[in-house]
ZADO-1210 file (C-alpha; in nm, 4 decimals, padded with zeros to 6 digits):
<atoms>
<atom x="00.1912" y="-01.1007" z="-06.6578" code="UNK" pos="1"/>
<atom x="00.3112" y="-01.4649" z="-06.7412" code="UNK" pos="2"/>
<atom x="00.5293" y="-01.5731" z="-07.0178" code="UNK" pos="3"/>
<atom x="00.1407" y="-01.7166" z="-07.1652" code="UNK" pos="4"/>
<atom x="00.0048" y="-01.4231" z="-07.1758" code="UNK" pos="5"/>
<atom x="00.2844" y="-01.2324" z="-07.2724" code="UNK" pos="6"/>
<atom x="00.3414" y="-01.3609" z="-07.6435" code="UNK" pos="7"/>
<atom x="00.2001" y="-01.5407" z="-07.9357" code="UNK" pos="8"/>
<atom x="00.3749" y="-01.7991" z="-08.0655" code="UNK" pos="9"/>
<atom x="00.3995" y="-02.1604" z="-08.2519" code="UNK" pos="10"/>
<atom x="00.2148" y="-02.4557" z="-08.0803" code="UNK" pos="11"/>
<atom x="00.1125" y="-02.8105" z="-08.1682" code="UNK" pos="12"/>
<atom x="-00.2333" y="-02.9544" z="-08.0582" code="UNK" pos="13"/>
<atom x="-00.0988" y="-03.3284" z="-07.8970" code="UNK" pos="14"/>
<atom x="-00.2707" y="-03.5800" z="-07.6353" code="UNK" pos="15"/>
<atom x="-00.1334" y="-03.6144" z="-07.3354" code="UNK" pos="16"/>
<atom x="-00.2043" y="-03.8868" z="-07.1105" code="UNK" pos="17"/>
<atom x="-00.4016" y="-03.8105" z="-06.7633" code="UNK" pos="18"/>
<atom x="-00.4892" y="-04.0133" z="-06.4992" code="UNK" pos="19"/>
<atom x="-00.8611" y="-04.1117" z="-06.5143" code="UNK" pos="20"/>
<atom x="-01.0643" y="-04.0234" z="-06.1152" code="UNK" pos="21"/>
<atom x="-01.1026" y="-04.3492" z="-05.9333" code="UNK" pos="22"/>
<atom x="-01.1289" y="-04.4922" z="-05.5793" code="UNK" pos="23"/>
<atom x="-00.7665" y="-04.5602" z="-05.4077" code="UNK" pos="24"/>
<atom x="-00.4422" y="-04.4679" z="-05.4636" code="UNK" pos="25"/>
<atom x="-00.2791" y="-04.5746" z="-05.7933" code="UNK" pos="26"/>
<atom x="-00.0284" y="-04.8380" z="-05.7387" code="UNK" pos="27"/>
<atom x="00.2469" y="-04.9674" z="-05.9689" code="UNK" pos="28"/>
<atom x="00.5109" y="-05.2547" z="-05.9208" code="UNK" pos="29"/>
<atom x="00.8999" y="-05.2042" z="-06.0175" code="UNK" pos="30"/>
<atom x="00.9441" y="-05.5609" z="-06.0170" code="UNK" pos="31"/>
<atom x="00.7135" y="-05.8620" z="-06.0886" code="UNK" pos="32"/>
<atom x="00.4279" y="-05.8573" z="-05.8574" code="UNK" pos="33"/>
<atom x="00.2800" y="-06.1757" z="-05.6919" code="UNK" pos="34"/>
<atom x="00.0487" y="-06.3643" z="-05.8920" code="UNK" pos="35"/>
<atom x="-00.3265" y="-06.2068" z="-05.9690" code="UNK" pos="36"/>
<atom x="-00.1541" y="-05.8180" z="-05.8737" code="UNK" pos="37"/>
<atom x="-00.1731" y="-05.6356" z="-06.1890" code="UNK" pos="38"/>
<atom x="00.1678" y="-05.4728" z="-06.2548" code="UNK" pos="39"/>
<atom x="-00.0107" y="-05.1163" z="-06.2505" code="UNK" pos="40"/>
<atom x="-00.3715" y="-05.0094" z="-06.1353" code="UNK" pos="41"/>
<atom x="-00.4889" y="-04.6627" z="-06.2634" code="UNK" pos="42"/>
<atom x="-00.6216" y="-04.6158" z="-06.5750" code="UNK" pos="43"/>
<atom x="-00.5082" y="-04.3128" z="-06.8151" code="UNK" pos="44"/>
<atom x="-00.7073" y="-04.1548" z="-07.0654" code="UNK" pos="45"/>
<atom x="-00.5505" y="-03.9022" z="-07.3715" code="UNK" pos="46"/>
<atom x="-00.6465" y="-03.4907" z="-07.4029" code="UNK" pos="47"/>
<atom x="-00.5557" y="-03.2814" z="-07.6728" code="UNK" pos="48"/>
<atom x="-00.3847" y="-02.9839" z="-07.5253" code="UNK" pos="49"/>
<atom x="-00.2042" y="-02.7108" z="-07.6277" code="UNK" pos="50"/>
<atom x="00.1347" y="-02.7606" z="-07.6206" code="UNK" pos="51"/>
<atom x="00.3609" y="-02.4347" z="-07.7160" code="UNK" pos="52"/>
<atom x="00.6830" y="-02.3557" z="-07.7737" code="UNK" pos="53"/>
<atom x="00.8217" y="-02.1768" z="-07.5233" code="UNK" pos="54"/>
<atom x="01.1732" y="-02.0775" z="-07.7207" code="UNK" pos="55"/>
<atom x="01.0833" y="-01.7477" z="-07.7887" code="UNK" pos="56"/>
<atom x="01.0370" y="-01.6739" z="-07.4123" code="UNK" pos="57"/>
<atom x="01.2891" y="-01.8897" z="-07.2614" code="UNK" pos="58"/>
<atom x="01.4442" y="-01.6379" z="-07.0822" code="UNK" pos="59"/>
<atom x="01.1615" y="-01.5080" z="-06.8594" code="UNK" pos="60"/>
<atom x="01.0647" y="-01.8377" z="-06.7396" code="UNK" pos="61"/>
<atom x="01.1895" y="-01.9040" z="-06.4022" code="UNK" pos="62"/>
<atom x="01.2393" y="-02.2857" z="-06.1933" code="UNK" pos="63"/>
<atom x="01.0596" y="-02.0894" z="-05.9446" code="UNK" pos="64"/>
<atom x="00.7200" y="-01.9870" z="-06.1365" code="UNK" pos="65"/>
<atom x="00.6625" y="-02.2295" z="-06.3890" code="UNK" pos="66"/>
<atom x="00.8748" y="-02.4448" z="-06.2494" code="UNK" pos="67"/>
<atom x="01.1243" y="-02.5332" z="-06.5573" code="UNK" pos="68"/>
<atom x="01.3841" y="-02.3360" z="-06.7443" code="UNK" pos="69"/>
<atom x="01.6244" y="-02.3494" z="-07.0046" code="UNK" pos="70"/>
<atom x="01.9693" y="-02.3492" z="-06.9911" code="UNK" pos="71"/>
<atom x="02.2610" y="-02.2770" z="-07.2286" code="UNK" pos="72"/>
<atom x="02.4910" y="-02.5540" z="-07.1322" code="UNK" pos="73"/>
<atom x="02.7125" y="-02.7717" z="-07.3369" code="UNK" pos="74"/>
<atom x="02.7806" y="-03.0565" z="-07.2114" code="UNK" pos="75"/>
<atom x="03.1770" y="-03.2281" z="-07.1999" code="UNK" pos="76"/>
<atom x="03.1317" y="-03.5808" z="-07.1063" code="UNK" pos="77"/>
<atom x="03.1579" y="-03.8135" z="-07.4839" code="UNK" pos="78"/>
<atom x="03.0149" y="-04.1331" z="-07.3172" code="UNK" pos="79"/>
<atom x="02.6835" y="-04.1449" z="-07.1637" code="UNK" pos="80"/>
<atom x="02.6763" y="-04.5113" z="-07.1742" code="UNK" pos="81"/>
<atom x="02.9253" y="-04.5605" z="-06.8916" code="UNK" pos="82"/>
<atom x="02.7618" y="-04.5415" z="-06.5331" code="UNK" pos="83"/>
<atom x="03.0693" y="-04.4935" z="-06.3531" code="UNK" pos="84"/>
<atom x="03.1941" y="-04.1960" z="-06.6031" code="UNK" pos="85"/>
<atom x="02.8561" y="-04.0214" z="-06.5125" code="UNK" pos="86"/>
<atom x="02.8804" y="-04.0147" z="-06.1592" code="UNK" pos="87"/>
<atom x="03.2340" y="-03.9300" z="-06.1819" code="UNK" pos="88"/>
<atom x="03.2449" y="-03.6896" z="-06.4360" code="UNK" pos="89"/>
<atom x="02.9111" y="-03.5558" z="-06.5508" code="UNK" pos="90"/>
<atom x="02.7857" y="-03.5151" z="-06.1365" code="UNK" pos="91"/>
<atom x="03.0222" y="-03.2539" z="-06.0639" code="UNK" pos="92"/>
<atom x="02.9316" y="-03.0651" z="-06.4137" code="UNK" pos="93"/>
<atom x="02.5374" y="-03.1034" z="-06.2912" code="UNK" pos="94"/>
<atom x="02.6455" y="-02.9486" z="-05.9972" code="UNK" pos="95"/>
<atom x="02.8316" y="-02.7011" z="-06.1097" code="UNK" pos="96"/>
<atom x="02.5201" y="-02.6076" z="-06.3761" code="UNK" pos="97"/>
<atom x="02.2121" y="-02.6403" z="-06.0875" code="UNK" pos="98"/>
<atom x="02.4601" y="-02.4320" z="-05.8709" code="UNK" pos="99"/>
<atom x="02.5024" y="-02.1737" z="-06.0954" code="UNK" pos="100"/>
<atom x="02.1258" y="-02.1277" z="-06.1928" code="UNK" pos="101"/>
<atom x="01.9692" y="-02.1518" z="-05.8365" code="UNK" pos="102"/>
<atom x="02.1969" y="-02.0196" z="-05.5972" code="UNK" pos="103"/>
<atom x="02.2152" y="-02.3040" z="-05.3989" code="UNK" pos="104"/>
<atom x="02.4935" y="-02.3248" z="-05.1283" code="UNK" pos="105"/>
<atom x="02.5086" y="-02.6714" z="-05.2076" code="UNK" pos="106"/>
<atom x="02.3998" y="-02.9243" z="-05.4617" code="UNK" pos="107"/>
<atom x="02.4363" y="-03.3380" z="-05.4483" code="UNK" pos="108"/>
<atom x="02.3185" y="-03.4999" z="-05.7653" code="UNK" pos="109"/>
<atom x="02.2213" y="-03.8699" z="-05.6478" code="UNK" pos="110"/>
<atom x="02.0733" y="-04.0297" z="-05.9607" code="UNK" pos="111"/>
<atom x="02.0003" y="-04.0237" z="-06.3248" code="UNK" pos="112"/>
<atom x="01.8529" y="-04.2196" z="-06.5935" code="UNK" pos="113"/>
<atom x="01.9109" y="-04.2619" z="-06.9557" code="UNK" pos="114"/>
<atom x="01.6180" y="-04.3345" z="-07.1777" code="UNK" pos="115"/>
<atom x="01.5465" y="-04.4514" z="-07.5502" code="UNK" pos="116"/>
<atom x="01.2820" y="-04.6435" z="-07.6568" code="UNK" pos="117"/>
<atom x="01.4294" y="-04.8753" z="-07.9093" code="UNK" pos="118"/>
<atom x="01.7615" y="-04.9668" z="-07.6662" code="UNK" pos="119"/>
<atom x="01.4944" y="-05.0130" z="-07.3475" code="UNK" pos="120"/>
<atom x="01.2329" y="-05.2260" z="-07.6025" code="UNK" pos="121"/>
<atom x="01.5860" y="-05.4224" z="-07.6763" code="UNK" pos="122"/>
<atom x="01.6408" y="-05.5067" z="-07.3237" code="UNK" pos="123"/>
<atom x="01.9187" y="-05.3144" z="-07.3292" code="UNK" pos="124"/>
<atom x="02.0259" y="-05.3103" z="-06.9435" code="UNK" pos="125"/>
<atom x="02.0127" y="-04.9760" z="-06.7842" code="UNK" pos="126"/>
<atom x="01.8015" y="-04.7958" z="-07.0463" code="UNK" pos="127"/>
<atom x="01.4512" y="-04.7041" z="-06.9884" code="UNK" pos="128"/>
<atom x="01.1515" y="-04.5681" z="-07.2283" code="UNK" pos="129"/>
<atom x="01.0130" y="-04.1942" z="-07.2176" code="UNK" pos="130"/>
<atom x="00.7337" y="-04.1773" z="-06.9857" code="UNK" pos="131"/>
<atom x="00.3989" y="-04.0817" z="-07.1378" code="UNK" pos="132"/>
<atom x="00.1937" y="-04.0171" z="-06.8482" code="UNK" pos="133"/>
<atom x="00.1754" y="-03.6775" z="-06.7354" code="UNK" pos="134"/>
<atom x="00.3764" y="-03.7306" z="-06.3688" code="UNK" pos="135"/>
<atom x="00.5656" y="-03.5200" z="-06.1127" code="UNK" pos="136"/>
<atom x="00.8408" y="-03.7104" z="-05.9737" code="UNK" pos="137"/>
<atom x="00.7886" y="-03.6517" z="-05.5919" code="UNK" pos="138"/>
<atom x="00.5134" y="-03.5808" z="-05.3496" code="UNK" pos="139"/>
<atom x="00.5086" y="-03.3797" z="-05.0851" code="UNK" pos="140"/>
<atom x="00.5665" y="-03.6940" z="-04.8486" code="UNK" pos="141"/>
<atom x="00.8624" y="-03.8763" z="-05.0788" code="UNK" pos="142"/>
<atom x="01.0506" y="-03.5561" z="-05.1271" code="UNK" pos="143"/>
<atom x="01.1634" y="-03.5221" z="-04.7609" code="UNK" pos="144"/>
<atom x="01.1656" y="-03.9216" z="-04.7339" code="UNK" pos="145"/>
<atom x="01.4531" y="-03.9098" z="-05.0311" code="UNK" pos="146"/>
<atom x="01.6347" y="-03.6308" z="-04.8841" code="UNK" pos="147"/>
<atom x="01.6754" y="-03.7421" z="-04.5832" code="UNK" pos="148"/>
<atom x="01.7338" y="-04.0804" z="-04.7333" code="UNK" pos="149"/>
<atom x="02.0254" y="-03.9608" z="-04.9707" code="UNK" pos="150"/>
<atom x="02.1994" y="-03.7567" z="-04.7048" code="UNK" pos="151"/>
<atom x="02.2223" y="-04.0365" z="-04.3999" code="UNK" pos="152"/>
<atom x="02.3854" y="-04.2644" z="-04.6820" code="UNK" pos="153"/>
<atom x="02.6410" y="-03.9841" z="-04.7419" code="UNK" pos="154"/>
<atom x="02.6882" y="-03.9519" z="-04.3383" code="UNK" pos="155"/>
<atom x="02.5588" y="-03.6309" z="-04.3050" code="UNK" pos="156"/>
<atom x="02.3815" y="-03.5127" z="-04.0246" code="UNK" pos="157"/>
<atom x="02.0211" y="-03.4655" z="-04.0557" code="UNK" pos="158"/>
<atom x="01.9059" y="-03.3245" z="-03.7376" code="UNK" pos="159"/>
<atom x="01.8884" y="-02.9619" z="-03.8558" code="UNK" pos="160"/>
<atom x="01.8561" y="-02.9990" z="-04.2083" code="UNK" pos="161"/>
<atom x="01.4691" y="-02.9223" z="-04.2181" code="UNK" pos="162"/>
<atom x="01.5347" y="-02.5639" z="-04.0912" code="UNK" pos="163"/>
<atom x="01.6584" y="-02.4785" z="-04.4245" code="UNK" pos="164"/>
<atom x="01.5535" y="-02.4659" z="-04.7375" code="UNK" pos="165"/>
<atom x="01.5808" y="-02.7179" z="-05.0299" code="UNK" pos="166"/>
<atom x="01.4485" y="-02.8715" z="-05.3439" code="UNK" pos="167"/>
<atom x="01.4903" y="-03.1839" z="-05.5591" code="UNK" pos="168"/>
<atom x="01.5987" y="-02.9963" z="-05.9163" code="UNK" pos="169"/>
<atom x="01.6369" y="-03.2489" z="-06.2814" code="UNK" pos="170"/>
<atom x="01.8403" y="-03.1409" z="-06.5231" code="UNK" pos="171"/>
<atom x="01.7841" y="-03.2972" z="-06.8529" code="UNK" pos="172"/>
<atom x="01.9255" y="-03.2971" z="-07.1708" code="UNK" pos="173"/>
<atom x="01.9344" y="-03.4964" z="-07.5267" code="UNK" pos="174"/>
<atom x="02.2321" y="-03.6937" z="-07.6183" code="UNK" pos="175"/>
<atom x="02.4176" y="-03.6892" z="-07.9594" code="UNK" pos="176"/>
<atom x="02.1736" y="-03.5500" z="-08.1113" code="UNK" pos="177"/>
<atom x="01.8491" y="-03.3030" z="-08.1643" code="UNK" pos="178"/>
<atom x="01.5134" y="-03.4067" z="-07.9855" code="UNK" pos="179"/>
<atom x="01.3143" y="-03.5038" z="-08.3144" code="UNK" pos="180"/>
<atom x="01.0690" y="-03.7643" z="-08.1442" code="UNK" pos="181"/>
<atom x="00.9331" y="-03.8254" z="-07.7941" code="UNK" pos="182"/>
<atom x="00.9783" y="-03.4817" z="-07.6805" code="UNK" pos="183"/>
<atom x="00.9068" y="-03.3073" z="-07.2932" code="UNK" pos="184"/>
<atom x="00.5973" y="-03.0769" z="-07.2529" code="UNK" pos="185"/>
<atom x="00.5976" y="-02.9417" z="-06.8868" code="UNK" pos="186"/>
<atom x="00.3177" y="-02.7779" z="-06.7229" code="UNK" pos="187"/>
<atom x="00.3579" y="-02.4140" z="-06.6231" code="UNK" pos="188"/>
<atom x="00.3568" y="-02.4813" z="-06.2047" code="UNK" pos="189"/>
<atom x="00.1071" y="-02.1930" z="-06.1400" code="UNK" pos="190"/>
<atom x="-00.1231" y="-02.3997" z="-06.3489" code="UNK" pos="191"/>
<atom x="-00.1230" y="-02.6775" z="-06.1640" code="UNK" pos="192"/>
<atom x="-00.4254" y="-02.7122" z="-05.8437" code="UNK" pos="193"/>
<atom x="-00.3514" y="-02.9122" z="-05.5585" code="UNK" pos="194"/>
<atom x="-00.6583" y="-03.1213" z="-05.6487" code="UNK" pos="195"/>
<atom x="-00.4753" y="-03.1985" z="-05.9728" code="UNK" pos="196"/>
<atom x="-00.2052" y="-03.3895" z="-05.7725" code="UNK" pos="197"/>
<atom x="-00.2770" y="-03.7422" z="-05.7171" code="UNK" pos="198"/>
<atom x="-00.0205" y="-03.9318" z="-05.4903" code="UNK" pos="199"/>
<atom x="00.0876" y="-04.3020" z="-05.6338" code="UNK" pos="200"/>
<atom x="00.2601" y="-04.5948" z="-05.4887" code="UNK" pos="201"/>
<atom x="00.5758" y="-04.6782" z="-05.6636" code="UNK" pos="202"/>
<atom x="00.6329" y="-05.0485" z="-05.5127" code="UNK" pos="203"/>
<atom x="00.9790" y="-05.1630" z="-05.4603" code="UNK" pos="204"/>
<atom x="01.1304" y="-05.4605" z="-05.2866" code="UNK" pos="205"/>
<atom x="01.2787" y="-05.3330" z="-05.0017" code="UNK" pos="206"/>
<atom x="01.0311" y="-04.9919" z="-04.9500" code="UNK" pos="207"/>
<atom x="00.6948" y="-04.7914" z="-05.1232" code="UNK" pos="208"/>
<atom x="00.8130" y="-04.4525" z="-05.2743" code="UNK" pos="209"/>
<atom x="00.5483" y="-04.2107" z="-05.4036" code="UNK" pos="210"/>
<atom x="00.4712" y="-03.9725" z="-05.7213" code="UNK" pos="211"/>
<atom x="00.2047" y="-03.7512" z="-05.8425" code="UNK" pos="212"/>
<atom x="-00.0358" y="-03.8453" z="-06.1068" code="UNK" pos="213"/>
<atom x="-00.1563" y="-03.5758" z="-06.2534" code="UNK" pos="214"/>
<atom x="-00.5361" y="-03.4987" z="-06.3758" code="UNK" pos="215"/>
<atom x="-00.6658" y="-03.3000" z="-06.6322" code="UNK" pos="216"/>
<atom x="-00.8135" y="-02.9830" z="-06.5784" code="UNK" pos="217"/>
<atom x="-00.8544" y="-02.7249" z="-06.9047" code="UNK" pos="218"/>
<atom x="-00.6720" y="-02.4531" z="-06.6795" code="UNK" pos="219"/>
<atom x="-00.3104" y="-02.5857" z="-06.7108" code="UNK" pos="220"/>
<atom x="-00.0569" y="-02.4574" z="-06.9480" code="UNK" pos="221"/>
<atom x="00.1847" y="-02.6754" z="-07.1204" code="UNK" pos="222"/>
<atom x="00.5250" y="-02.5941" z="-07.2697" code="UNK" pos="223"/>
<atom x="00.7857" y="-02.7660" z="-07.4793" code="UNK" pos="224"/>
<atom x="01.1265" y="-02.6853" z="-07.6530" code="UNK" pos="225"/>
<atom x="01.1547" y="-02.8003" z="-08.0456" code="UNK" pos="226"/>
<atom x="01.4494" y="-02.9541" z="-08.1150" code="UNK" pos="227"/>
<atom x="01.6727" y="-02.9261" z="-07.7756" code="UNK" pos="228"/>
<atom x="01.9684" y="-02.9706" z="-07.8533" code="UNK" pos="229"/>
<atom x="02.2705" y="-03.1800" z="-07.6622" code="UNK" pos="230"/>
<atom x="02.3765" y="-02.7915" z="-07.5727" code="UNK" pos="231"/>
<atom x="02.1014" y="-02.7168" z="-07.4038" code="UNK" pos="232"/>
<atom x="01.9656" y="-02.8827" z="-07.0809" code="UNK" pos="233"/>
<atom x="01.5851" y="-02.8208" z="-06.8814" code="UNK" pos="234"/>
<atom x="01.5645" y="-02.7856" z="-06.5396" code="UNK" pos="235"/>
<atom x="01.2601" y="-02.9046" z="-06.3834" code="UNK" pos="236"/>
<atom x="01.1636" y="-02.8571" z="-06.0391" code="UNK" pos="237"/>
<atom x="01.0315" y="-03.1877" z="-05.8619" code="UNK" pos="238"/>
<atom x="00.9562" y="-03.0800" z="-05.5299" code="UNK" pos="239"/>
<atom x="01.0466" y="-02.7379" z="-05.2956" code="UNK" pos="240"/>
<atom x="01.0210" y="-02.7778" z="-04.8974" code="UNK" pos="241"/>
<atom x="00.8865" y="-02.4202" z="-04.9268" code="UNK" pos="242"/>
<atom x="00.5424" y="-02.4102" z="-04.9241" code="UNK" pos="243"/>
<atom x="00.4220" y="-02.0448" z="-05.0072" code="UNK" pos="244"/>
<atom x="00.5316" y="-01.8577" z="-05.3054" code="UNK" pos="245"/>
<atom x="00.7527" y="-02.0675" z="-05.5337" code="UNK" pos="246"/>
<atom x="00.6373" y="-02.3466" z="-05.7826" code="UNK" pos="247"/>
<atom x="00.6681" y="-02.7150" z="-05.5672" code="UNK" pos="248"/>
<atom x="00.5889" y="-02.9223" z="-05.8292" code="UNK" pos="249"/>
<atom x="00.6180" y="-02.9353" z="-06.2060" code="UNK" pos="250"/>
<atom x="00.4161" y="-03.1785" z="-06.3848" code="UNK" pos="251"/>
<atom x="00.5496" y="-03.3518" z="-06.7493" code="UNK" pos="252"/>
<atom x="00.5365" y="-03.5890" z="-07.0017" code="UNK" pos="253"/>
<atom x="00.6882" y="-03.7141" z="-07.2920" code="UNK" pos="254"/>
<atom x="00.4334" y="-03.6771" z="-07.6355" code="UNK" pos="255"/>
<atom x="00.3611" y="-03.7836" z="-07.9999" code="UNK" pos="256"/>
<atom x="00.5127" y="-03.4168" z="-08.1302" code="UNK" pos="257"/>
<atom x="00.2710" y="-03.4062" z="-08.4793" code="UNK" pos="258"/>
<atom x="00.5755" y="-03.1513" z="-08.5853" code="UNK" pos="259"/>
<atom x="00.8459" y="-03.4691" z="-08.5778" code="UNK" pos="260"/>
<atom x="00.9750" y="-03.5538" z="-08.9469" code="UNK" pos="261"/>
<atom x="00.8653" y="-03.8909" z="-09.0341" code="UNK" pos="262"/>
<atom x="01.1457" y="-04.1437" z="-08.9832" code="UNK" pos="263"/>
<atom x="01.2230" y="-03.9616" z="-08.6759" code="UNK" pos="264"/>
<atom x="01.5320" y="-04.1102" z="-08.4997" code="UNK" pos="265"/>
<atom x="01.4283" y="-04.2039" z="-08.1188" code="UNK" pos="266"/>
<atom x="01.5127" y="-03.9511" z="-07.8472" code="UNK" pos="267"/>
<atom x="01.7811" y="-04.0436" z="-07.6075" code="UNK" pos="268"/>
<atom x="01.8098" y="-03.8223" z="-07.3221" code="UNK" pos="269"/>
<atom x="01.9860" y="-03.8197" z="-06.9814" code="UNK" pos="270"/>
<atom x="01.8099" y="-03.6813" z="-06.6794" code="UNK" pos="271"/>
<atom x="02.0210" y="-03.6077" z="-06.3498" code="UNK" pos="272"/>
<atom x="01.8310" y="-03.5617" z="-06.0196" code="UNK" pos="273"/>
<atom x="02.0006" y="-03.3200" z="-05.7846" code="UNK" pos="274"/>
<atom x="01.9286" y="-03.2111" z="-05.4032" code="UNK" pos="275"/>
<atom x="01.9891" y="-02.8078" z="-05.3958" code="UNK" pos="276"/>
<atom x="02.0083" y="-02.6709" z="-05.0104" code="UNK" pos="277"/>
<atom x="01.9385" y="-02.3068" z="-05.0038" code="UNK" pos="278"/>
<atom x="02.1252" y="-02.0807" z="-04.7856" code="UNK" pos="279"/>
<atom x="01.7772" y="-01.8861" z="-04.7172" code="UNK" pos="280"/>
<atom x="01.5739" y="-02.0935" z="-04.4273" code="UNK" pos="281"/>
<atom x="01.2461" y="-02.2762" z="-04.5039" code="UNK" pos="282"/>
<atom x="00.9651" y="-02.0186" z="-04.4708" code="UNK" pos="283"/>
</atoms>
């Protein structure tokens, strides 16, 4: 029985934004595109859904079913505006906290992101805007692609690597203070069809990564958790090289909470992208 149908609890009624059908693959620049190429093709289109607070059952949710969970974890580093202090200091506590939760014989964060919406709409350098478009990080195809990427630059050997098992895990948190605007709903992973998955070019200078779009389909089941807390961090699972029995992919968002106090300060969050190696071979 999921943690769904298990209890009855609050929710808010939000739209989240879905990718509308079309012909092609969805394509969007990171830079500025040549002249007459739209920045981003793929149009989006809002749903209400049913967004509930998953709080009360935090502790039966598992990165391996739904494909998030909750974590008790205070965080130590004071200054999340200095790159250099997050890779050397807050990495190894990411580690330490992924490591913990999953298992993993080994974990090597390679990348983060801080976000607020009134520093990025500032210009401020480094800071980026919540996303609003419901979105899964990797694909299938870019998962391995990063792996393998992220290892060779750290000189290890990648000949046998695909015999075991690994994932690409996020651990996010607020910063400084409670989540009162802008926050995550995640979509329980079991929810989630194949057909729901849309791959998307992410166009850089040097190479093409890919994501998931997601579309809407009444069937999936979204989450969020009020108020999170600098204390508390979410893991989300963005991709698994195991392919039977374990959530992959985990599908999210950033909304328009209709619960956030009005005057709501923005949310600032860090997110931390980790590879975990499992000491259990791929199945």
């Amino acid at each position: 029985m999921t943690a769904w149908q298990s209890f009855t609890t609050f929710a808010v009624e939000a739209p989240l934004n879905f990718l509308r059908p079309m012909e092609g693959r969805p394509v969007a620049y990171q830079f500025e595109p040549p002249p007459g190429v739209p920045v981003r093709t793929g149009d989006y289109d809002p749903h209400e859904v049913l967004i509930t607070d998953a709080r009360p059952f935090a502790d039966t949710l598992l990165l391996d079913i739904e494909g998030f969970a909750l974590l008790q974890a205070p965080g130590t580093l004071s200054d999340y505006g200095d790159d250099e202090a997050i890779r050397a200091d807050y990495y190894p506590e990411v580690e330490r906290l992924i490591a913990s939760a999953t298992g993993a014989a080994l974990v090597i964060p390679f990348d983060h992101n801080v976000r607020n919406a009134a520093r990025a709409a500032a210009g401020e350098p480094g800071i980026r805007g919540p996303v609003d478009r419901t979105h899964n990080d990797f694909t299938d195809r870019s998962g391995r692609e990063r792996a393998r990427r992220e290892l060779e630059a750290r000189g290890h050997h990648t000949e046998t690597w695909p015999a075991h098992r690994f994932a690409i895990v996020n651990l996010w948190r607020p910063i400084g203070r409670p989540v009162e605007k802008s926050p995550l709903a995640l979509c329980d992973a079991t929810t989630i069809r194949p057909e729901d998955l849309i791959a998307s070019d992410l166009v850089y200078r040097d190479r093409v990564g890919e994501t998931y779009a997601l579309g809407f389909h009444p069937g999936q089941r979204w989450y969020y958790f009020p108020r999170l807390t600098p204390d508390e961090a979410i893991l989300i699972k963005g991709y698994d090289s195991r392919e039977d029995g374990v959530a992959r992919f985990t599908a999210h968002s950033a909304f328009d909470d209709p619960a956030s106090p009005p005057g709501a300060p923005e949310r600032e969050s860090i997110e931390t992208r980790a590879l975990v190696f499992y000491p259990e071979p791929v199945s």
